[in-house]
C-alpha positions as CSV (number, residue, x, y, z in Angstrom):
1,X,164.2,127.7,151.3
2,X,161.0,129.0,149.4
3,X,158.2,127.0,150.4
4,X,156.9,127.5,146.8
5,X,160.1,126.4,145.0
6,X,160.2,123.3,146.9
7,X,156.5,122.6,146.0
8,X,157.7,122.8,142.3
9,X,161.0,120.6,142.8
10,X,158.7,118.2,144.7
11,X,156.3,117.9,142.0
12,X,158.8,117.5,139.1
13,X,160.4,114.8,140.5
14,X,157.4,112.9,141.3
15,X,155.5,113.5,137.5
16,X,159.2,112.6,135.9
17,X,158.9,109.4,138.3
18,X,155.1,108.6,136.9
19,X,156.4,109.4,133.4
20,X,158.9,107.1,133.5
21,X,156.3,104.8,134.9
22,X,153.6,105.4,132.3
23,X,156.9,104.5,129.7
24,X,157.6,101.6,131.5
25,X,153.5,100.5,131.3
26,X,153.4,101.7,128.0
27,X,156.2,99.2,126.9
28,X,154.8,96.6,128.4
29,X,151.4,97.2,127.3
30,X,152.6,96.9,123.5
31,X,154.5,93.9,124.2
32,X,151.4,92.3,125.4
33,X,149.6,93.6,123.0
34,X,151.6,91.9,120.6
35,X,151.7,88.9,122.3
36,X,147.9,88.3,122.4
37,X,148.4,87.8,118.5
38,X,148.6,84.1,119.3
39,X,145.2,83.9,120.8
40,X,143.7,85.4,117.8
41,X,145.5,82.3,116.2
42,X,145.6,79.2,118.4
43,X,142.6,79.9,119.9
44,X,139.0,81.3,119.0
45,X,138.9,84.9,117.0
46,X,136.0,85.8,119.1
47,X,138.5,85.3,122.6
48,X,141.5,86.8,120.7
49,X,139.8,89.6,119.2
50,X,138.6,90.6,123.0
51,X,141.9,90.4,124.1
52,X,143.0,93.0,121.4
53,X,140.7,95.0,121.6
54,X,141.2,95.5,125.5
55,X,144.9,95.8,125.2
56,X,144.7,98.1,122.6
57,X,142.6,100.4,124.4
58,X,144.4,100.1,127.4
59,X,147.5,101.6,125.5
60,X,145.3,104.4,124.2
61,X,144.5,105.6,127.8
62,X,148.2,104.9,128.9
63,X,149.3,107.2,125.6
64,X,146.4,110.4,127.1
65,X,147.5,109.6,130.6
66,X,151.5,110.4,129.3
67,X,150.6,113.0,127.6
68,X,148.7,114.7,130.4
69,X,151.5,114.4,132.5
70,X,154.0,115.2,129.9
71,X,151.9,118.4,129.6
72,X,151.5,119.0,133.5
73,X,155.2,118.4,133.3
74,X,155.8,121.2,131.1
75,X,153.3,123.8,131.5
76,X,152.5,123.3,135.0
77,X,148.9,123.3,134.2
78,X,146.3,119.9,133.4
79,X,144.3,120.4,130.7
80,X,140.9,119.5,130.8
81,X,140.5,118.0,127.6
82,X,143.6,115.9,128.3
83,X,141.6,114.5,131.4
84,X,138.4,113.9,129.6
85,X,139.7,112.1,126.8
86,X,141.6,109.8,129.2
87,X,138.1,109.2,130.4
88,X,136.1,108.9,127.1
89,X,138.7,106.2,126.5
90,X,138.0,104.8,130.0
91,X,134.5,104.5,129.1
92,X,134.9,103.5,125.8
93,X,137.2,100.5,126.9
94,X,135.1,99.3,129.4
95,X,131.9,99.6,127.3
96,X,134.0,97.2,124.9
97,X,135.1,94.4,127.1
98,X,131.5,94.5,128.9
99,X,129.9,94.1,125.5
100,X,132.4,91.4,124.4
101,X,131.8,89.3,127.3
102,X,128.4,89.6,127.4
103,X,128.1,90.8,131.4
104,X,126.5,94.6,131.0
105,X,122.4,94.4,130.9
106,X,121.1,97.1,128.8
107,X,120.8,99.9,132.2
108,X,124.5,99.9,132.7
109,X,125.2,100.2,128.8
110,X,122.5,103.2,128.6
111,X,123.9,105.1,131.6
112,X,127.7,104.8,130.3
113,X,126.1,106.3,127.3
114,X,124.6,109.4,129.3
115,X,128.0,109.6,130.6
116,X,129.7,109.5,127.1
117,X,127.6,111.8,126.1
118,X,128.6,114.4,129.1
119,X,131.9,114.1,128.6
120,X,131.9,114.9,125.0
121,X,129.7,117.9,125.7
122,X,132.3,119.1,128.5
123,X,135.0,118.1,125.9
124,X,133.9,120.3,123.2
125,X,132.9,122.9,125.7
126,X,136.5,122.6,127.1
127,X,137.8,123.5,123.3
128,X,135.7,126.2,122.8
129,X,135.7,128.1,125.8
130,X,139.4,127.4,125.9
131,X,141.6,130.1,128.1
132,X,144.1,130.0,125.6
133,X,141.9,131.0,122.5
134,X,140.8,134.3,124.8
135,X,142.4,137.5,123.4
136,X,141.8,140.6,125.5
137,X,141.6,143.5,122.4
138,X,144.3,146.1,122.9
139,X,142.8,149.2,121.0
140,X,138.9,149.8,121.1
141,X,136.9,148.2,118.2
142,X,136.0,151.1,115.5
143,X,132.0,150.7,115.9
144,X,130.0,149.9,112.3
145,X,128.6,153.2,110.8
146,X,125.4,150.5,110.0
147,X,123.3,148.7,112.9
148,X,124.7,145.3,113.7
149,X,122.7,142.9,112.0
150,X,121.7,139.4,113.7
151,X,120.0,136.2,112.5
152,X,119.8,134.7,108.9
153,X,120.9,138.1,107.4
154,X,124.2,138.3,109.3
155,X,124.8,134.8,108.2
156,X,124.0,135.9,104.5
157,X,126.6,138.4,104.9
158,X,129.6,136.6,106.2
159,X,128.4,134.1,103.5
160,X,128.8,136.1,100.7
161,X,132.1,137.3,99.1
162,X,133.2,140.7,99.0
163,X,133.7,142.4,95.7
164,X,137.3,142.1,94.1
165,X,138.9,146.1,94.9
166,X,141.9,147.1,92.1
């Protein structure tokens, strides 16, 4: 047997196992969700609203955790802006119960902001620089009879609208 084809058979079965697991959490993690109503109303809305929010963003980074996998699953490949918004949320989520319960001094809170601030710059840099947006030309460009212009004057042109042709 092909080494290579039992590295693919061996790797579906075990991201159709986490899927199903990342269902199973995700389930659950509504339920809960919707069972912390009842601290928003028996007990305090400062406690109950903590609770939500947590669950809620814990079922955010279960939903970009199964959709990386579900994209793994089916492309073979992990996107990289799959992985860092499972981490923006991450951060996000943790920057929110710390805050709510009062526990982060003001050095941990400005350092998980350096690092939300990374991630969004690899995040758009991820979407820009995609591999799937890169198109390899298959006939040579015609080159401009005029010299390429660059700067404000280049941006005036694209700006402007060309004349209407009958």
């Amino acid at each position: 047997m092909d080494s290579i084809k039992l590295f693919k058979q061996v790797t579906d079965v075990i991201t159709t196992i986490i899927l199903y697991i990342l269902l199973l959490a995700l389930i659950v993690g509504m339920a809960k969700t919707l069972l912390e109503v009842r601290f928003i109303i028996f007990e305090s809305l400062e406690s109950g609203f903590n609770h939500m929010v947590t669950s809620v963003l814990t079922v955010f980074i279960v939903i970009d955790l199964f959709k990386a996998f579900v994209d793994y699953h089916e492309h073979d490949r992990i996107k990289l802006t799959d992985i860092t918004d499972a981490t923006i949320l991450i951060v996000l989520r943790e920057i929110a119960v710390g805050l709510y319960s009062q526990k982060f001094g003001y050095e941990f809170v400005l350092s998980l902001a350096v690092l939300l601030l990374v991630l969004g710059i690899i995040r758009v840099l991820a979407v820009k620089y995609s591999p799937a947006k890169i198109q390899v030309p298959s006939a040579p460009v015609k080159e401009e009879a005029q010299p390429s212009k660059t700067g404000l004057s280049a941006l005036l042109d694209r700006c402007t609208p060309e004349p209407e042709r009958n």
